[in-house]
C-alpha positions, 0 to 999 in steps of 0.5 A: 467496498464499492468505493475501494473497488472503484478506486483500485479499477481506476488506478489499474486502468490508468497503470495500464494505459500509461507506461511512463507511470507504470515505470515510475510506479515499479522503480518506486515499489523496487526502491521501497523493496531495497530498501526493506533488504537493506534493512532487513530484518527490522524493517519487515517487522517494522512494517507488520507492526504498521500494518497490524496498528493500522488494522486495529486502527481501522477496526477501532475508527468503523465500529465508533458510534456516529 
């Protein structure tokens, strides 16, 4: 969890104090954003899939015995 915050920490400063990367970062989540539309409805139920797969995944990959 330390981890995970640390991480998102860094990226938001660095989004923060870079503003050729923070234009880079908003053109690419506004293209994936029309690319969702273009595609809609299918591809919003395409992507929960992904995300509720890659939830079990994760559920499945932390409760396995080391």
């Amino acid at each position: 969890m330390v981890r995970l915050v640390a991480l998102i920490s860094l990226a938001s400063g660095f989004l923060a104090i870079s503003p050729r990367f923070r234009q880079t970062a908003w053109d690419g989540l506004a293209d994936m954003v029309g690319g969702l539309d273009r595609y809609s409805p299918f591809s919003y139920i395409a992507l929960g899939a992904a995300l509720i797969f890659g939830f079990f995944f994760l559920l499945k990959a932390s409760a396995a015995p080391r």
